[in-house]
C-alpha positions as CSV (number, residue, x, y, z in Angstrom):
1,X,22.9,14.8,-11.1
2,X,19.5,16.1,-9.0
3,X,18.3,12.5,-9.6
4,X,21.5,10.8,-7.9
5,X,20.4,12.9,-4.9
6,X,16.9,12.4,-5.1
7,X,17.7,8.7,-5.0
8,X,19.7,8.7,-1.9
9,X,17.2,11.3,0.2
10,X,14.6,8.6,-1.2
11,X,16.5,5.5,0.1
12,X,17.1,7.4,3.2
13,X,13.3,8.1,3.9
14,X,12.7,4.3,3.1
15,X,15.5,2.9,5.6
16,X,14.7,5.6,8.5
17,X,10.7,6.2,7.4
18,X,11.7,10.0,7.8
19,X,13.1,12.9,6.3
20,X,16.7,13.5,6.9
21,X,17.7,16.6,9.0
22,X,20.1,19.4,6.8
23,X,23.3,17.7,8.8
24,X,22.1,14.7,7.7
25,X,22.2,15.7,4.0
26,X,25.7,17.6,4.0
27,X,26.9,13.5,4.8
28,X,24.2,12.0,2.7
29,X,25.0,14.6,-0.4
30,X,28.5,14.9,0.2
31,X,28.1,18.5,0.7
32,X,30.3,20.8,2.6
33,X,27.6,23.4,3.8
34,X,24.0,23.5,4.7
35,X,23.9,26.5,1.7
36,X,24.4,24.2,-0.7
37,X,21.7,21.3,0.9
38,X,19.4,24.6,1.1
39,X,19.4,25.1,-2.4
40,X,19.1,21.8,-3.4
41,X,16.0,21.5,-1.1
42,X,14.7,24.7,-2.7
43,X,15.0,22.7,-6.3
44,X,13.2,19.9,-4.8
45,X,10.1,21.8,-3.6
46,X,10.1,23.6,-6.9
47,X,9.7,20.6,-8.8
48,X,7.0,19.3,-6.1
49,X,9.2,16.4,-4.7
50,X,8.8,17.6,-1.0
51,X,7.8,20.9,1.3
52,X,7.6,22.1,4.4
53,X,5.8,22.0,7.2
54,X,5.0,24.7,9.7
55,X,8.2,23.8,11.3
56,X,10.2,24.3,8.5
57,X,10.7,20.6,8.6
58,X,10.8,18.1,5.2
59,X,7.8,16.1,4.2
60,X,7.5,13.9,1.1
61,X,4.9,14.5,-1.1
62,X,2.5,12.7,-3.2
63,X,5.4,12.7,-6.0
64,X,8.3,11.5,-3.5
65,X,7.3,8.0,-4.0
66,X,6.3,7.6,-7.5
67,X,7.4,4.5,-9.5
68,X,7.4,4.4,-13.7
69,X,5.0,3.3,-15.4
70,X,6.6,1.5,-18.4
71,X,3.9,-0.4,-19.8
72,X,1.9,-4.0,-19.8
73,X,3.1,-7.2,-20.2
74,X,1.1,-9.6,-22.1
75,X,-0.1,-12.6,-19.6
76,X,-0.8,-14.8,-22.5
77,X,1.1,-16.1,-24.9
78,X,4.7,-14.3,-25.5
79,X,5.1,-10.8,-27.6
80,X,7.7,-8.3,-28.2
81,X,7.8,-5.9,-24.9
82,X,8.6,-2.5,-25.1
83,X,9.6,-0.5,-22.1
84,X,8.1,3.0,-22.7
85,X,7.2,5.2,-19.8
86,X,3.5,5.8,-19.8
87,X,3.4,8.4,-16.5
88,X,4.2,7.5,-12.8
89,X,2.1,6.0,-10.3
90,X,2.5,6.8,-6.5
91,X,2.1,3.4,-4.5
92,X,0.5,4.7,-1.5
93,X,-2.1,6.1,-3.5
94,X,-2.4,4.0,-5.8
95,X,-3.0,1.2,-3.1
96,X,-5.2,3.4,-0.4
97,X,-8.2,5.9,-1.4
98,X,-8.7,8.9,0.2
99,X,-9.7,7.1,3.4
100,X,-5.8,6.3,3.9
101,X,-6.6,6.9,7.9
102,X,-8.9,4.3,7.8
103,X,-6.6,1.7,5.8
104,X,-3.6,-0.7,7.2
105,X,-2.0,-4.0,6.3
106,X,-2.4,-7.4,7.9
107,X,-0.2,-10.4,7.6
108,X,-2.1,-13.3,6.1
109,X,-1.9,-16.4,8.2
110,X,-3.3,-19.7,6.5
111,X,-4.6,-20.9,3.3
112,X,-8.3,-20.6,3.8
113,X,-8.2,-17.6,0.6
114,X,-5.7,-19.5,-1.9
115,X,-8.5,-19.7,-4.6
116,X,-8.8,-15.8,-4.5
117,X,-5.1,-15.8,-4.5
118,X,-4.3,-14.7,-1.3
119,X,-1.7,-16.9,0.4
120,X,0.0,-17.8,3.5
121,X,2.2,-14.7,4.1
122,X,0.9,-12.2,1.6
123,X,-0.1,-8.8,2.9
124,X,-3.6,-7.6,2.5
125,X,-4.4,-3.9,2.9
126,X,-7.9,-3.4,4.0
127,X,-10.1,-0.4,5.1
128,X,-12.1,-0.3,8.0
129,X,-16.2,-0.3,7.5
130,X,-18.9,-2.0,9.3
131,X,-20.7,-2.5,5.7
132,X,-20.2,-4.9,2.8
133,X,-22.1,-6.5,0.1
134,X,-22.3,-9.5,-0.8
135,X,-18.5,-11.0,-2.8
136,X,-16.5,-8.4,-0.9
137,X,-13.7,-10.0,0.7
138,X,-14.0,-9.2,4.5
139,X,-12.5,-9.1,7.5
140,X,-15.1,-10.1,9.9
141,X,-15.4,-10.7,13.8
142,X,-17.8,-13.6,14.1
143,X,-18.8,-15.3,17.2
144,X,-15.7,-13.6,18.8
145,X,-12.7,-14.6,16.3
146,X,-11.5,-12.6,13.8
147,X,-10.5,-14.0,9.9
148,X,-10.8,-13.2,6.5
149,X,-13.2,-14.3,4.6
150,X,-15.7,-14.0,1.3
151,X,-19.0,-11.7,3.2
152,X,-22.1,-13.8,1.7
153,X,-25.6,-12.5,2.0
154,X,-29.3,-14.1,0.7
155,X,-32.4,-12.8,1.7
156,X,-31.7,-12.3,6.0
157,X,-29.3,-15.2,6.2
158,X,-25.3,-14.0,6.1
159,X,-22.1,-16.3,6.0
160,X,-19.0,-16.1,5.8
161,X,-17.0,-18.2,2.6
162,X,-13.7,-19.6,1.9
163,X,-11.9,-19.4,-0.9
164,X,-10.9,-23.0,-0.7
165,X,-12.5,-25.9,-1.4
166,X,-11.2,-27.8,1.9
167,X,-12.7,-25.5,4.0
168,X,-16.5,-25.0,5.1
169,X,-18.7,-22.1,5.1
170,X,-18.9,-20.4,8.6
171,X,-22.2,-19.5,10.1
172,X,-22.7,-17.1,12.4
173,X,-24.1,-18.9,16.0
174,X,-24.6,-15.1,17.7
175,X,-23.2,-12.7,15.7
176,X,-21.1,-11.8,12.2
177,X,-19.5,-8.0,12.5
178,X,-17.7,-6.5,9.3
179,X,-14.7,-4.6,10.7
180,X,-13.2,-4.3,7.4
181,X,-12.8,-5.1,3.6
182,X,-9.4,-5.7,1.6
183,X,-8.5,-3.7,-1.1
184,X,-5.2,-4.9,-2.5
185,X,-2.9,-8.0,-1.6
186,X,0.7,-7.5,-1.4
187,X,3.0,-10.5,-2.3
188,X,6.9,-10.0,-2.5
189,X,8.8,-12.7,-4.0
């Protein structure tokens, strides 16, 4: 029963992006009194879900928005599959390090990366630096625009590459700053 109303304080959080108040879990839980949200609330931070701050107000924790792990599936050619969970996995950490002020998500706009599969539309998550060696995907400021690119370095001579054979190498004509690499690409089909 706990899990029915852990589900609907988590779908809450993911429609507003915020805790519900106590009022808002009487209607949420179908509860008559804020006793009984309190108590479930006290479960909740017993088992690690969520706490308080110095308010006294709800925060999710690291737990709040785990998803199963339940396995692999074999790329390759086709096997039985077994859906065993292995542990959980919390996306936001999973996707961002410990630099998670430093990270945020842009919307890819053009093909330029399709060969490093990154399309039109996906969502790249990238953390801010000035440095990058040479492979890392980038996002650079060169000569005044901004894109996203493959950061190449020989000797004292840096470019920027595509990932797609119908696009050219960029040069730098003044200048090539790193404002950022990408760590993960998010695609929802």
């Amino acid at each position: 029963m706990e899990q029915n109303y852990k589900q609907k304080l988590i779908y809450f959080h993911e429609k507003e992006n915020r805790m519900p108040t106590y009022t808002e879990m009487m209607a949420l839980f179908g509860f008559k009194s804020k006793n009984a949200v309190a108590r479930l609330v006290e479960k909740f931070i017993d088992a690690g879900f969520v706490s308080k701050d110095h308010l006294g107000r709800l925060i999710a924790e690291k737990s709040f928005n785990e998803i199963p792990l339940l396995g692999s599936i074999k790329a390759g050619f086709p096997s039985n599959a077994e859906e065993v969970e292995l542990n959980t996995i919390n996306i936001d950490s999973y996707l961002t390090t410990s630099k998670k002020a430093n990270s945020f998500l842009l919307k890819v706009d053009g093909e330029s990366m399709i060969d490093a599969h990154i399309a039109d539309g996906d969502m790249v998550l990238v953390e801010k630096t000035e440095v990058a060696k040479d492979g890392d995907i980038v996002i650079a400021d060169i000569d005044g625009e901004s894109t996203m690119k493959y950061f190449r370095k020989e000797g004292g001579k840096v470019w920027l590459e595509p990932a797609n054979k119908n696009f050219k190498n960029i040069y730098p004509e003044q200048y090539l700053r790193i404002t950022a690499i990408v760590k993960a690409v998010i695609r929802k089909y």
